[in-house]
PDB file as gemmi writes it, atoms N, CA and C in Angstrom:
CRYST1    1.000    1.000    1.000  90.00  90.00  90.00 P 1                      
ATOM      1  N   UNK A   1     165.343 232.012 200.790  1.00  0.00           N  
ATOM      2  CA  UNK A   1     165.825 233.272 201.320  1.00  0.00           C  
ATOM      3  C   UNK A   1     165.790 234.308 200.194  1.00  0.00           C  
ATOM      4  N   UNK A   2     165.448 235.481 200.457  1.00  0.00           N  
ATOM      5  CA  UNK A   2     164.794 236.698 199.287  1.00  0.00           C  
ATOM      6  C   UNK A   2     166.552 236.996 199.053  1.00  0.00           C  
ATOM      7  N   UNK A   3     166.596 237.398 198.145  1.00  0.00           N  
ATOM      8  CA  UNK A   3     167.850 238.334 197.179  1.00  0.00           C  
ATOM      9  C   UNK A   3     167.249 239.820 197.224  1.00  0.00           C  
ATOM     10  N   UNK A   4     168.543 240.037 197.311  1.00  0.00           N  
ATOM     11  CA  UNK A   4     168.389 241.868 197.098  1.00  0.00           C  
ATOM     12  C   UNK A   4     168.431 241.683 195.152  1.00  0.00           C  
ATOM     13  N   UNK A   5     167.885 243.169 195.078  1.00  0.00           N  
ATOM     14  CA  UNK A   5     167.429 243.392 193.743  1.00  0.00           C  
ATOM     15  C   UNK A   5     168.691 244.043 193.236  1.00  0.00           C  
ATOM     16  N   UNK A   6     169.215 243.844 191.849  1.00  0.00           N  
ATOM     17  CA  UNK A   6     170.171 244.191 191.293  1.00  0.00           C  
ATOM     18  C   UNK A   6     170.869 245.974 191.303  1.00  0.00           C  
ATOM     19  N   UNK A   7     171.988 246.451 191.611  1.00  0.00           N  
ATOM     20  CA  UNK A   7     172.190 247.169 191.364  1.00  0.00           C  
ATOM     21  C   UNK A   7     172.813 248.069 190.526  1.00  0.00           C  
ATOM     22  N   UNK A   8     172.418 249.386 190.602  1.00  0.00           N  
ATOM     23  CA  UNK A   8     173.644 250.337 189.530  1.00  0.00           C  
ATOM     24  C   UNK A   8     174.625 250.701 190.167  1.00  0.00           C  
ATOM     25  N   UNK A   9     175.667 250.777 189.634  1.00  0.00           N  
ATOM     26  CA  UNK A   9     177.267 250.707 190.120  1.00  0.00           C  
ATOM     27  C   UNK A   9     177.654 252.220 190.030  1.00  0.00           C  
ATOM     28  N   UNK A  10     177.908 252.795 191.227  1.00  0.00           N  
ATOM     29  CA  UNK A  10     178.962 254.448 191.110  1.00  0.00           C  
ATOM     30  C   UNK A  10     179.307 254.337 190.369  1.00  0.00           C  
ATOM     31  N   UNK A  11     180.677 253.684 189.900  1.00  0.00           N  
ATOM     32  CA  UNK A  11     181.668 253.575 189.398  1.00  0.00           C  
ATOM     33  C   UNK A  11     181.789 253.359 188.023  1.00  0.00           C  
ATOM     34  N   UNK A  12     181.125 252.331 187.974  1.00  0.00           N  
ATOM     35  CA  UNK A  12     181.291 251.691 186.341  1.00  0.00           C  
ATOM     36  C   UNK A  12     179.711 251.877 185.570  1.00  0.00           C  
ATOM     37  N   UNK A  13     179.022 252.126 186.034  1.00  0.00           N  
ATOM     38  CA  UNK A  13     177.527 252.738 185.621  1.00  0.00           C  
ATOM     39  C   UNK A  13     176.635 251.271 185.348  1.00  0.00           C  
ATOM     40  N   UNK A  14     177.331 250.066 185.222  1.00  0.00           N  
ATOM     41  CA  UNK A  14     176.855 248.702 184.879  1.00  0.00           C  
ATOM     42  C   UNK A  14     175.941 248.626 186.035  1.00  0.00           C  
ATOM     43  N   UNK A  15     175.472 247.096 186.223  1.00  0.00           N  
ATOM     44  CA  UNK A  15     174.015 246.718 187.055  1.00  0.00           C  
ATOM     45  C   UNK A  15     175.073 245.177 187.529  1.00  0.00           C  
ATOM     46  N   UNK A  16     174.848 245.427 189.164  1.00  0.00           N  
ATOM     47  CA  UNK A  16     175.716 244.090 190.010  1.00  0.00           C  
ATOM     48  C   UNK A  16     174.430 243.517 190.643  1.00  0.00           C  
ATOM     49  N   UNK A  17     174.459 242.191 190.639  1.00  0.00           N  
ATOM     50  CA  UNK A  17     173.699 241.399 191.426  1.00  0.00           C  
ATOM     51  C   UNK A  17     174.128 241.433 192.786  1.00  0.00           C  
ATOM     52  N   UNK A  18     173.301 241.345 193.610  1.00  0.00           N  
ATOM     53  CA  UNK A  18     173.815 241.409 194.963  1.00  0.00           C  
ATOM     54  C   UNK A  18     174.818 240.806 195.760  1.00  0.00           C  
ATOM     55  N   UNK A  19     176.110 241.504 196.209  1.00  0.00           N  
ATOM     56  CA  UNK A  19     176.863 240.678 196.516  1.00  0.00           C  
ATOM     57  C   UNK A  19     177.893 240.358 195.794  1.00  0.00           C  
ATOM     58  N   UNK A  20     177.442 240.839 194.706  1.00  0.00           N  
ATOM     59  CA  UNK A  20     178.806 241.221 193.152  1.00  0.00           C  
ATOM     60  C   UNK A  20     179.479 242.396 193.662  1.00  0.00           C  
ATOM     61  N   UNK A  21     180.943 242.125 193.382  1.00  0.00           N  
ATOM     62  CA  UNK A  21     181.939 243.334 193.419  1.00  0.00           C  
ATOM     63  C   UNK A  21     182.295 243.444 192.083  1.00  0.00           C  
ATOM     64  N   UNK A  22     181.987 245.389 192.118  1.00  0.00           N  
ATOM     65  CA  UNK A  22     182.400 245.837 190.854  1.00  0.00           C  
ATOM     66  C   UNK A  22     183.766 245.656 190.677  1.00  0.00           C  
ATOM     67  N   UNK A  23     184.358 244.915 188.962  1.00  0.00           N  
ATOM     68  CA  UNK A  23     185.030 244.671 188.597  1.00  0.00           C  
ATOM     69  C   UNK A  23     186.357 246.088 188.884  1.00  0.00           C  
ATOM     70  N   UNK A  24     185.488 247.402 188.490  1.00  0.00           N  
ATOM     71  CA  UNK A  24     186.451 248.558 188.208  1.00  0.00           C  
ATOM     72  C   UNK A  24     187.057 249.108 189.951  1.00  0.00           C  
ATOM     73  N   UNK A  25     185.458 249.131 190.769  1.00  0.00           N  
ATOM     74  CA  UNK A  25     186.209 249.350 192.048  1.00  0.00           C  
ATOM     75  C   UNK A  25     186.867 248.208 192.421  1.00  0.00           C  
ATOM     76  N   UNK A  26     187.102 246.961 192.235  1.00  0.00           N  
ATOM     77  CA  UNK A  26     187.628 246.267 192.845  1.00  0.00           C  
ATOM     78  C   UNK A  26     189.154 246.721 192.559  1.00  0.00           C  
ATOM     79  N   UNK A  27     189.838 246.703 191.062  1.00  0.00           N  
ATOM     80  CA  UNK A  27     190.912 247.570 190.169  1.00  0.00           C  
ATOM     81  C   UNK A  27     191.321 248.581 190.949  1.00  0.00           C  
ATOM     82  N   UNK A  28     190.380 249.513 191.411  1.00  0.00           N  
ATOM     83  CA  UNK A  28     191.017 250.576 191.921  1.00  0.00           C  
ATOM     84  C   UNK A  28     191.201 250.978 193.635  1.00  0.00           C  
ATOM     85  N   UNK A  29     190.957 249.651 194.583  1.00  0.00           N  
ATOM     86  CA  UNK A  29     191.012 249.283 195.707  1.00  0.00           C  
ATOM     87  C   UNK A  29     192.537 248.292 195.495  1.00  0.00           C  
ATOM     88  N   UNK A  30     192.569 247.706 194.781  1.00  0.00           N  
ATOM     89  CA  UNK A  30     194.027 247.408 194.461  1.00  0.00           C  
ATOM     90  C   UNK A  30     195.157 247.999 194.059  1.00  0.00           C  
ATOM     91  N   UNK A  31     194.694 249.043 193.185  1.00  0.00           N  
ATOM     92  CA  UNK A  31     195.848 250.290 192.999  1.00  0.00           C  
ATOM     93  C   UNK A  31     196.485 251.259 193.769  1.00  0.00           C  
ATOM     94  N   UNK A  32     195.012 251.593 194.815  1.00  0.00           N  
ATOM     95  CA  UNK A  32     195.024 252.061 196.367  1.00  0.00           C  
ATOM     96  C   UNK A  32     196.120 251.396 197.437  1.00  0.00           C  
ATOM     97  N   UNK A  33     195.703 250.150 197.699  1.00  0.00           N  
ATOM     98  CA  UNK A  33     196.664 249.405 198.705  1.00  0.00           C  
ATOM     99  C   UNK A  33     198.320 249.166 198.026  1.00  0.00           C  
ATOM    100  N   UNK A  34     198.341 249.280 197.119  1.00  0.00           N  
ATOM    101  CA  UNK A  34     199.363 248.751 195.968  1.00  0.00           C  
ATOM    102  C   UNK A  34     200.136 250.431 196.490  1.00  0.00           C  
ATOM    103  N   UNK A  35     199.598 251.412 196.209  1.00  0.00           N  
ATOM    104  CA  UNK A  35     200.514 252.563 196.534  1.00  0.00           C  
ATOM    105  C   UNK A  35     201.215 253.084 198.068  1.00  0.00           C  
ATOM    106  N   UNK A  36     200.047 252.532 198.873  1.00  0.00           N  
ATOM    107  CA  UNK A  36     200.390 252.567 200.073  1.00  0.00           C  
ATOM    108  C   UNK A  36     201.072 251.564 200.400  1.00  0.00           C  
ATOM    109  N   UNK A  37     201.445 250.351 199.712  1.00  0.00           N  
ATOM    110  CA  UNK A  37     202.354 249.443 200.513  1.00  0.00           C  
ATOM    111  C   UNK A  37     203.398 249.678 199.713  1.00  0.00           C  
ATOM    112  N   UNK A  38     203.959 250.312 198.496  1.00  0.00           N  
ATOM    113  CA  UNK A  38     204.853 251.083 198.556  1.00  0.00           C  
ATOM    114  C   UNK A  38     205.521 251.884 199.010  1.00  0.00           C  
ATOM    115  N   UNK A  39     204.936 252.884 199.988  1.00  0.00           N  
ATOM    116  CA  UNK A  39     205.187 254.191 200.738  1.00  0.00           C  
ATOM    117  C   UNK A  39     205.800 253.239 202.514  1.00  0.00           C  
ATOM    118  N   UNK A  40     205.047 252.124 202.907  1.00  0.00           N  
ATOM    119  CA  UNK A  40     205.460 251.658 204.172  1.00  0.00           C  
ATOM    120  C   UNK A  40     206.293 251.090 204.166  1.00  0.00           C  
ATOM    121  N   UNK A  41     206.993 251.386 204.931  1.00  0.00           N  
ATOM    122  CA  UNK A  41     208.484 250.469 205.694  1.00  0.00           C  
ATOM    123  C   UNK A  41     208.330 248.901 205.482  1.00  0.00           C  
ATOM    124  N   UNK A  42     208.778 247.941 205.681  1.00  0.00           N  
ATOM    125  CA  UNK A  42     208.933 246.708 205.871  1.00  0.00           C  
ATOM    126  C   UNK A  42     208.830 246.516 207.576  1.00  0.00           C  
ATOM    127  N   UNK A  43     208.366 245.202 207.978  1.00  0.00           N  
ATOM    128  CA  UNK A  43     208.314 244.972 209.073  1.00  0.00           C  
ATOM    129  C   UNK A  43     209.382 244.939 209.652  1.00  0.00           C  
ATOM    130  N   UNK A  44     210.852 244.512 209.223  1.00  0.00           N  
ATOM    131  CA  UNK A  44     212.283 244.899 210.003  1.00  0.00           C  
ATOM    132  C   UNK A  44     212.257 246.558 210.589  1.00  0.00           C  
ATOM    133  N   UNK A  45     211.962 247.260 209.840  1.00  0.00           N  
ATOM    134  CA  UNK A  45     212.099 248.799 209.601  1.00  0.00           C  
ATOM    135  C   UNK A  45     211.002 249.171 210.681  1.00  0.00           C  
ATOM    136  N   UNK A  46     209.780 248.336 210.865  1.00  0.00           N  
ATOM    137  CA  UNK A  46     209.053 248.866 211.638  1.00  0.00           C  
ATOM    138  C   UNK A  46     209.239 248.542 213.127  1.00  0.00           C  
ATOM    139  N   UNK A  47     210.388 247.844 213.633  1.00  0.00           N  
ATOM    140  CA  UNK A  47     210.807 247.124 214.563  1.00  0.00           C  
ATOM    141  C   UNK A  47     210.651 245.423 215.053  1.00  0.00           C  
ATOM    142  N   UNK A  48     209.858 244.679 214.007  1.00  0.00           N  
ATOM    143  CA  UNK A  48     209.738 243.532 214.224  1.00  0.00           C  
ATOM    144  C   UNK A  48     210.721 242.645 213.483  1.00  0.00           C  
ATOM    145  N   UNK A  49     211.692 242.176 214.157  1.00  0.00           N  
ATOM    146  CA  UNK A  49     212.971 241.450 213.617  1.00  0.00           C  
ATOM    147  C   UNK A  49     212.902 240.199 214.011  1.00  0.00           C  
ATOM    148  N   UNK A  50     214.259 239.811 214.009  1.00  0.00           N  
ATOM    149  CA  UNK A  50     214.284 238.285 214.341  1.00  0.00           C  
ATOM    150  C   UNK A  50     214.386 237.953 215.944  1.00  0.00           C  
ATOM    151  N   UNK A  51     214.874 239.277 216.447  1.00  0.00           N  
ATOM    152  CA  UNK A  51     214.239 239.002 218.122  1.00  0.00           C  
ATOM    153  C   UNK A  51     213.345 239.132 218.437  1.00  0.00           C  
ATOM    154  N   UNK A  52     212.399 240.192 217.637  1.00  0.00           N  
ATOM    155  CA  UNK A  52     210.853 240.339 218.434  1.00  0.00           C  
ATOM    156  C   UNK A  52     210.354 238.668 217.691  1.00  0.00           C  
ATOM    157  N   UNK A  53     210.518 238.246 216.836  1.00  0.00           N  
ATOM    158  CA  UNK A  53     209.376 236.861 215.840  1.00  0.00           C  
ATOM    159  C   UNK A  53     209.901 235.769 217.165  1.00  0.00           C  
ATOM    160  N   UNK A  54     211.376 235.784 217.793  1.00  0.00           N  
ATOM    161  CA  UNK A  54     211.577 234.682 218.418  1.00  0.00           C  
ATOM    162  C   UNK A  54     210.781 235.095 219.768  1.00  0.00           C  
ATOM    163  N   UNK A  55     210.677 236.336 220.833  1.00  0.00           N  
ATOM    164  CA  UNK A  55     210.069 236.153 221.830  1.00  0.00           C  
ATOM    165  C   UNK A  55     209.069 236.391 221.762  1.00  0.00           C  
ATOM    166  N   UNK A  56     208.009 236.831 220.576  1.00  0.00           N  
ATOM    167  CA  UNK A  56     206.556 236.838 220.549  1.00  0.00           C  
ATOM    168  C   UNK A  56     206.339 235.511 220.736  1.00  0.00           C  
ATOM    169  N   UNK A  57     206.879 234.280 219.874  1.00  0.00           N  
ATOM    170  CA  UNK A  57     206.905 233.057 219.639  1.00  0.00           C  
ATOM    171  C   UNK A  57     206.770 232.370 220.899  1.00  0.00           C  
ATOM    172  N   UNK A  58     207.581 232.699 221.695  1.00  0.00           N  
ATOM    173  CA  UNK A  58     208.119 232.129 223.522  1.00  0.00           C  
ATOM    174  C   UNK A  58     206.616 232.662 223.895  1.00  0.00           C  
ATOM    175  N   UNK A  59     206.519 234.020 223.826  1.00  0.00           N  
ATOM    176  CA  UNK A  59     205.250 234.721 224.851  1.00  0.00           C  
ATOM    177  C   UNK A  59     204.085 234.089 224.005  1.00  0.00           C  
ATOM    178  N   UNK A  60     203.717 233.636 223.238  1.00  0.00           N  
ATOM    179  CA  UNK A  60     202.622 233.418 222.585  1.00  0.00           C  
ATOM    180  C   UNK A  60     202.330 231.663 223.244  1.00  0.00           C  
ATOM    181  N   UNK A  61     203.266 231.210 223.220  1.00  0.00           N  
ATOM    182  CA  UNK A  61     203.286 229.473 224.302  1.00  0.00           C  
ATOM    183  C   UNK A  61     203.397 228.812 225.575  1.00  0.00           C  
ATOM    184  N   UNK A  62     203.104 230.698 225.880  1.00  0.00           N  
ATOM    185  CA  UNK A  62     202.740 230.484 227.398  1.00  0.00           C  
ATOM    186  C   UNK A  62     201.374 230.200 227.833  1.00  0.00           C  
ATOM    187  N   UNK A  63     200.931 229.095 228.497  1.00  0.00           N  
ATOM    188  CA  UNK A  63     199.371 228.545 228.398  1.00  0.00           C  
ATOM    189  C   UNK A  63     198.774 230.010 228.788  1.00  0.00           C  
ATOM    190  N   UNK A  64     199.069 231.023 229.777  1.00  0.00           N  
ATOM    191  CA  UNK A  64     198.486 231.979 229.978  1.00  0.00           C  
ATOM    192  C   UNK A  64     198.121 233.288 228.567  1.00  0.00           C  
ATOM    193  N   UNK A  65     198.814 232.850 227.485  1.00  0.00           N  
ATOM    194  CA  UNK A  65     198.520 233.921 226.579  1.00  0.00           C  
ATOM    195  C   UNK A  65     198.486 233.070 225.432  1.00  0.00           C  
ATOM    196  N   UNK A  66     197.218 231.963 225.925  1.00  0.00           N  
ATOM    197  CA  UNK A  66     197.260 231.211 224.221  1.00  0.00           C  
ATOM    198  C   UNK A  66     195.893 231.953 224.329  1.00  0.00           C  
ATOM    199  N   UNK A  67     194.865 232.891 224.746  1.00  0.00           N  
ATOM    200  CA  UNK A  67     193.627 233.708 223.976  1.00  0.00           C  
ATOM    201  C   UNK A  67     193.650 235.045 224.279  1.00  0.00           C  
ATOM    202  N   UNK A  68     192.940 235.871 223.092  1.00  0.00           N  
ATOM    203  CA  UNK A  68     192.642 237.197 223.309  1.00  0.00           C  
ATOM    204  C   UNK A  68     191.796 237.602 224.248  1.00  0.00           C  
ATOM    205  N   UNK A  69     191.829 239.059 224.307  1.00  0.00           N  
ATOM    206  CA  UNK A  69     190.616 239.552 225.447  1.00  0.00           C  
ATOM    207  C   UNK A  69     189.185 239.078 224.652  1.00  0.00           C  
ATOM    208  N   UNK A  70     189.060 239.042 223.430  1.00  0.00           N  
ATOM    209  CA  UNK A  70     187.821 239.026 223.128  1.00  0.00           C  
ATOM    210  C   UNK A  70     186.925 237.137 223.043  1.00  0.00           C  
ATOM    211  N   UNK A  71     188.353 236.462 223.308  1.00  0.00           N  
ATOM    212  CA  UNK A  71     188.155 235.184 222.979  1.00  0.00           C  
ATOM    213  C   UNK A  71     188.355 233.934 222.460  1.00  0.00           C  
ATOM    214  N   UNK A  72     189.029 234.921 221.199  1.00  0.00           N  
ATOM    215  CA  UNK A  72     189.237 234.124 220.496  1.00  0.00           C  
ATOM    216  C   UNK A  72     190.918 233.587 220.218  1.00  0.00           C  
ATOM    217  N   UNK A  73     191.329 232.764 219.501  1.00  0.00           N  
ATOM    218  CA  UNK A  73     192.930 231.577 219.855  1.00  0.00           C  
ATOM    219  C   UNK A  73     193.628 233.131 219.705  1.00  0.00           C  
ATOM    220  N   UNK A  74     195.286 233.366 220.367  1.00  0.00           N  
ATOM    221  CA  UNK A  74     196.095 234.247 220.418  1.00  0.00           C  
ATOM    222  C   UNK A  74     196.920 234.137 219.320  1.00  0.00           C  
ATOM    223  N   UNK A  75     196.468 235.272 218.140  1.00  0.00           N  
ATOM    224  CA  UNK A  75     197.751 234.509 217.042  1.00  0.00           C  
ATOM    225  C   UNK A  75     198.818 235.878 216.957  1.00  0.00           C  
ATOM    226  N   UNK A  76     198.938 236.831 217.674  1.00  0.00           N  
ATOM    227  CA  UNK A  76     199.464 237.765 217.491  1.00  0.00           C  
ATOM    228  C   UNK A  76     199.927 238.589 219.015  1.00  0.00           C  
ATOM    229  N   UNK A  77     201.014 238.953 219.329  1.00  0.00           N  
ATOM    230  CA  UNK A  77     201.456 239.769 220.735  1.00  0.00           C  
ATOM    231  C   UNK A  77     201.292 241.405 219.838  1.00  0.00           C  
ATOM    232  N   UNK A  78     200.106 241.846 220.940  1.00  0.00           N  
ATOM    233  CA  UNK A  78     199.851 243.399 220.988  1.00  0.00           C  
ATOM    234  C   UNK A  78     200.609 244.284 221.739  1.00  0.00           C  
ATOM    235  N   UNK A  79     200.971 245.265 221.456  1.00  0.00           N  
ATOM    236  CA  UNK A  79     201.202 246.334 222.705  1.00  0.00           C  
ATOM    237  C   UNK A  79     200.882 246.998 222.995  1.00  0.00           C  
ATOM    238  N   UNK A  80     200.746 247.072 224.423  1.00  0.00           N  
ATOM    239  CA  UNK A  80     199.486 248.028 225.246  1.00  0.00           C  
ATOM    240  C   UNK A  80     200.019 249.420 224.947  1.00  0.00           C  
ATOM    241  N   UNK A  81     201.232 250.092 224.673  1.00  0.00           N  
ATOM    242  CA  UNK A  81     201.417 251.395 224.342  1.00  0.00           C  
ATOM    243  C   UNK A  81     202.381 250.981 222.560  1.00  0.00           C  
ATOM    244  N   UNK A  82     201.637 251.804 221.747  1.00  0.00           N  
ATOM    245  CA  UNK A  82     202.292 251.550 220.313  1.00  0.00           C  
ATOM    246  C   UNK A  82     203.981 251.535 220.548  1.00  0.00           C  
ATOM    247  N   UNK A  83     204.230 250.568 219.407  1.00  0.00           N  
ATOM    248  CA  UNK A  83     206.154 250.908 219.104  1.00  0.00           C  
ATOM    249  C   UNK A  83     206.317 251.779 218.268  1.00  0.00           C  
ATOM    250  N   UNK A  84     204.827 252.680 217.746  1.00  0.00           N  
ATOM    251  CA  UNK A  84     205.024 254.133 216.901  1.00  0.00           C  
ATOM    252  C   UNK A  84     205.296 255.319 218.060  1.00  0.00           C  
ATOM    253  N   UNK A  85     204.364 254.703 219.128  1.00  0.00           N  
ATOM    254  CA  UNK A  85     204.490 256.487 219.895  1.00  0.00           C  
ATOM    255  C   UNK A  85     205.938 255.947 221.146  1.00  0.00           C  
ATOM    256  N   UNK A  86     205.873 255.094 221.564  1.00  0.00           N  
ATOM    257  CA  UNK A  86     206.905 254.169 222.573  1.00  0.00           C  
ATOM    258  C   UNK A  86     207.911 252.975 222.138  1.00  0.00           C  
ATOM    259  N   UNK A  87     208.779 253.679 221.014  1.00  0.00           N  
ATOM    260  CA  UNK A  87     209.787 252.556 220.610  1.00  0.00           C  
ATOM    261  C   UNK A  87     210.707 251.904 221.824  1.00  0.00           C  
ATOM    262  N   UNK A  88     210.451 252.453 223.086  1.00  0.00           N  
ATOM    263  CA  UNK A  88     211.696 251.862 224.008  1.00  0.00           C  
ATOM    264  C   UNK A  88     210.864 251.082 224.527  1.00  0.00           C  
ATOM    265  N   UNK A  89     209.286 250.991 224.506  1.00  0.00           N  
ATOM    266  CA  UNK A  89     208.784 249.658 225.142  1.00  0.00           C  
ATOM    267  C   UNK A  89     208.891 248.354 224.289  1.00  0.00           C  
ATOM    268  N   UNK A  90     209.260 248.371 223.140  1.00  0.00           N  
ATOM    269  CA  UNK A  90     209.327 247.239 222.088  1.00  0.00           C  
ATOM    270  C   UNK A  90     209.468 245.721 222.248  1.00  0.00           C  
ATOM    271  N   UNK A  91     210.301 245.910 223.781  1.00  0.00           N  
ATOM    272  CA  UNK A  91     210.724 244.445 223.791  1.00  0.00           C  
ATOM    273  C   UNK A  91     210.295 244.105 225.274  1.00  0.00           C  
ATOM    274  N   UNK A  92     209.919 245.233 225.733  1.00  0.00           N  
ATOM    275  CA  UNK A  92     209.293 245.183 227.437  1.00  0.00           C  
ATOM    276  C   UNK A  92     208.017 244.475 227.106  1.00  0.00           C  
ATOM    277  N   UNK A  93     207.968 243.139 228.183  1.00  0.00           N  
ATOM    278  CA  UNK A  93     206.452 241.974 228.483  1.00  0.00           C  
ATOM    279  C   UNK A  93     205.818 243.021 228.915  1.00  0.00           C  
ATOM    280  N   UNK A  94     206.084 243.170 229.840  1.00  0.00           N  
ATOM    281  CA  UNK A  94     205.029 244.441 230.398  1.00  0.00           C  
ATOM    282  C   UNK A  94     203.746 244.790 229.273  1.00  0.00           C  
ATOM    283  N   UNK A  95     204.396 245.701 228.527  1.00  0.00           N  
ATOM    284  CA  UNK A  95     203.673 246.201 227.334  1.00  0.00           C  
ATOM    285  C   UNK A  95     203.479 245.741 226.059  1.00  0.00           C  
ATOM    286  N   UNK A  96     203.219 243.522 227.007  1.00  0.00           N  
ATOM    287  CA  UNK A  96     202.478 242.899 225.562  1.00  0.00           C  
ATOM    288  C   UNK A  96     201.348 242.683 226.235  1.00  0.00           C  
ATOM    289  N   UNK A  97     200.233 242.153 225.345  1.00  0.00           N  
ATOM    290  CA  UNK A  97     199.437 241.526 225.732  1.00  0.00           C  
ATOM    291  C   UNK A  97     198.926 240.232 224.115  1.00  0.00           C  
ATOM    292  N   UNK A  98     198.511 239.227 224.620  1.00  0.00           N  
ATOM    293  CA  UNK A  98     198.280 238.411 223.752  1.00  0.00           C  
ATOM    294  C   UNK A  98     197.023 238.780 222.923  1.00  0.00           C  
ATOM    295  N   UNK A  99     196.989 238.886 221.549  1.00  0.00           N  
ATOM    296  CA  UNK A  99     195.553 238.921 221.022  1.00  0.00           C  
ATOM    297  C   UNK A  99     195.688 238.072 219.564  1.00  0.00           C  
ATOM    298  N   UNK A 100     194.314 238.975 218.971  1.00  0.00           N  
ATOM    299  CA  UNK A 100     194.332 237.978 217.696  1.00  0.00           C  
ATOM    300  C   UNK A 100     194.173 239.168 216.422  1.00  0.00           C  
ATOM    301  N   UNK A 101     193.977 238.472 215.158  1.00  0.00           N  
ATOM    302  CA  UNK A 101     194.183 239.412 214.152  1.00  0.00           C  
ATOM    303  C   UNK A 101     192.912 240.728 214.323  1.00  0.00           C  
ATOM    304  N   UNK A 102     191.945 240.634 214.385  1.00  0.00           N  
ATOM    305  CA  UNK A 102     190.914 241.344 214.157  1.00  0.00           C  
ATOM    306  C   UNK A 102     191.250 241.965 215.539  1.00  0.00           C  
ATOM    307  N   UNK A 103     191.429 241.965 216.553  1.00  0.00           N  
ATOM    308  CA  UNK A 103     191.310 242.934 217.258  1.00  0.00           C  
ATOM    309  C   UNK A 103     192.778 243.910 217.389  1.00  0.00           C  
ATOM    310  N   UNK A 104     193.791 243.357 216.861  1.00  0.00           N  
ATOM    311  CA  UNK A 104     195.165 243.879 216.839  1.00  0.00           C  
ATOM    312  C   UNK A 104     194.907 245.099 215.410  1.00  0.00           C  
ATOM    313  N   UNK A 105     194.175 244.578 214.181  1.00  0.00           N  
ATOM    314  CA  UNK A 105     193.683 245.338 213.212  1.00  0.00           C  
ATOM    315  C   UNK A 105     192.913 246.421 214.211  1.00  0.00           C  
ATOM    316  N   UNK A 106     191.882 246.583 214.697  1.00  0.00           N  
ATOM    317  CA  UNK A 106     190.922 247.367 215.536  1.00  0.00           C  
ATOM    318  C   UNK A 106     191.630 248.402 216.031  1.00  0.00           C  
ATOM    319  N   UNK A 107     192.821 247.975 216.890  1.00  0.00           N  
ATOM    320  CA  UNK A 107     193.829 248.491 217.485  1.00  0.00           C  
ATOM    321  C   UNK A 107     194.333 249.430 216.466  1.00  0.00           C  
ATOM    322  N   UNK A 108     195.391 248.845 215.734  1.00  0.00           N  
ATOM    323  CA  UNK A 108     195.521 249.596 215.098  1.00  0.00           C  
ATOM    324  C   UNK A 108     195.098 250.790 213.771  1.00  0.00           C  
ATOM    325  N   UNK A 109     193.685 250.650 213.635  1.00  0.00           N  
ATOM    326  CA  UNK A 109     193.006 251.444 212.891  1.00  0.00           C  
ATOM    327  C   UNK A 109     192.575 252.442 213.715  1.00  0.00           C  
ATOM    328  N   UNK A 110     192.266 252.578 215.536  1.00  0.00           N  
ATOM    329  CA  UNK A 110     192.053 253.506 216.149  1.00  0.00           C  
ATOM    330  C   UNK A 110     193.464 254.471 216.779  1.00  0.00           C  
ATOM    331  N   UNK A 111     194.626 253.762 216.460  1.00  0.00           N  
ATOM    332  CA  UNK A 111     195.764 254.198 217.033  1.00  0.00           C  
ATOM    333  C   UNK A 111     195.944 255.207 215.920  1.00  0.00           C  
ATOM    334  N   UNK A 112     195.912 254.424 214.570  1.00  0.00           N  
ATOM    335  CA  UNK A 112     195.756 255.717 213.104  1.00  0.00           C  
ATOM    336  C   UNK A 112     194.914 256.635 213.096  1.00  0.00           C  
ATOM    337  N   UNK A 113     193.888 256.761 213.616  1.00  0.00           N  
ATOM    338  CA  UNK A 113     192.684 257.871 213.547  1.00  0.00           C  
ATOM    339  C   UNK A 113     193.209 258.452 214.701  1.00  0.00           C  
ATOM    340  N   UNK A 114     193.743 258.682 216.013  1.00  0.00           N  
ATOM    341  CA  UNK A 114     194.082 259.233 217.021  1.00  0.00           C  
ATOM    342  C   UNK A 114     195.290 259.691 216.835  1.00  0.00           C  
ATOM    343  N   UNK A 115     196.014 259.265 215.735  1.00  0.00           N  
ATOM    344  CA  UNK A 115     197.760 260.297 215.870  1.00  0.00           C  
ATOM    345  C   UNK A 115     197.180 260.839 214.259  1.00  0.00           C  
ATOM    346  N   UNK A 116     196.334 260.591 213.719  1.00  0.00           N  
ATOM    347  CA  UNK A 116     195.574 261.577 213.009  1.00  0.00           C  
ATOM    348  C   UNK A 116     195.305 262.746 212.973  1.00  0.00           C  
ATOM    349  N   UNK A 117     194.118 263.030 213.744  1.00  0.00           N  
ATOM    350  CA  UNK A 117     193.627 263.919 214.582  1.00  0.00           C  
ATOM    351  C   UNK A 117     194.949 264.861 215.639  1.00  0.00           C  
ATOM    352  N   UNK A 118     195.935 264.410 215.470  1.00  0.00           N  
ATOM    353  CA  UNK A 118     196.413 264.904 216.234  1.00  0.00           C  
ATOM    354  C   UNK A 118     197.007 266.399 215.489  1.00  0.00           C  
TER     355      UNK A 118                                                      
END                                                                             
């Protein structure tokens, strides 16, 4: 199988083999997340406590919500309207649905670009 040909780095001006992460952006993708998970709440703070961990737990072992829409095993209860824009649906079934990490991420990276824009 062919290799890509070595590159020059934005960042650090050095030469990465393909598939190499620059040492310096890697440093400063960590300093990045490192500031922002300073600035966010904790998951208590964001409404997930010890009642939501116990009935996600219940709703997640119901044979009907052991998979996501996309397929794959259910490791996470979504909500169909955010507990950012609808904190009184928080604990309403109604407004779970079973999914998994990557599409609950999805979710929420388009829920951030849409109260963005706003």
């Amino acid at each position: 199988m062919p290799v890509s040909a070595p590159r020059v780095c934005g960042h650090c001006g050095g030469v990465h083999q393909s598939g190499e992460r620059c040492p310096k952006a890697a440093a400063r993708d960590r300093e990045r997340k490192a500031r922002f998970d300073r600035k966010r709440p904790n998951s208590s703070q964001r409404g997930y406590d010890r009642e939501w961990e116990k009935a996600a737990k219940e709703f997640l072992a119901q044979q009907e919500n052991w998979w996501c829409a996309c397929g794959a095993p259910a490791t996470v209860v979504m909500h169909r309207r955010s507990i950012r824009t609808a904190p009184h649906l928080r604990m309403e079934r109604a407004n779970w649905r079973p999914g998994c990490h990557r599409c609950n991420a999805i979710d929420a990276a388009a829920e951030r670009r849409k109260l963005k824009g706003k």
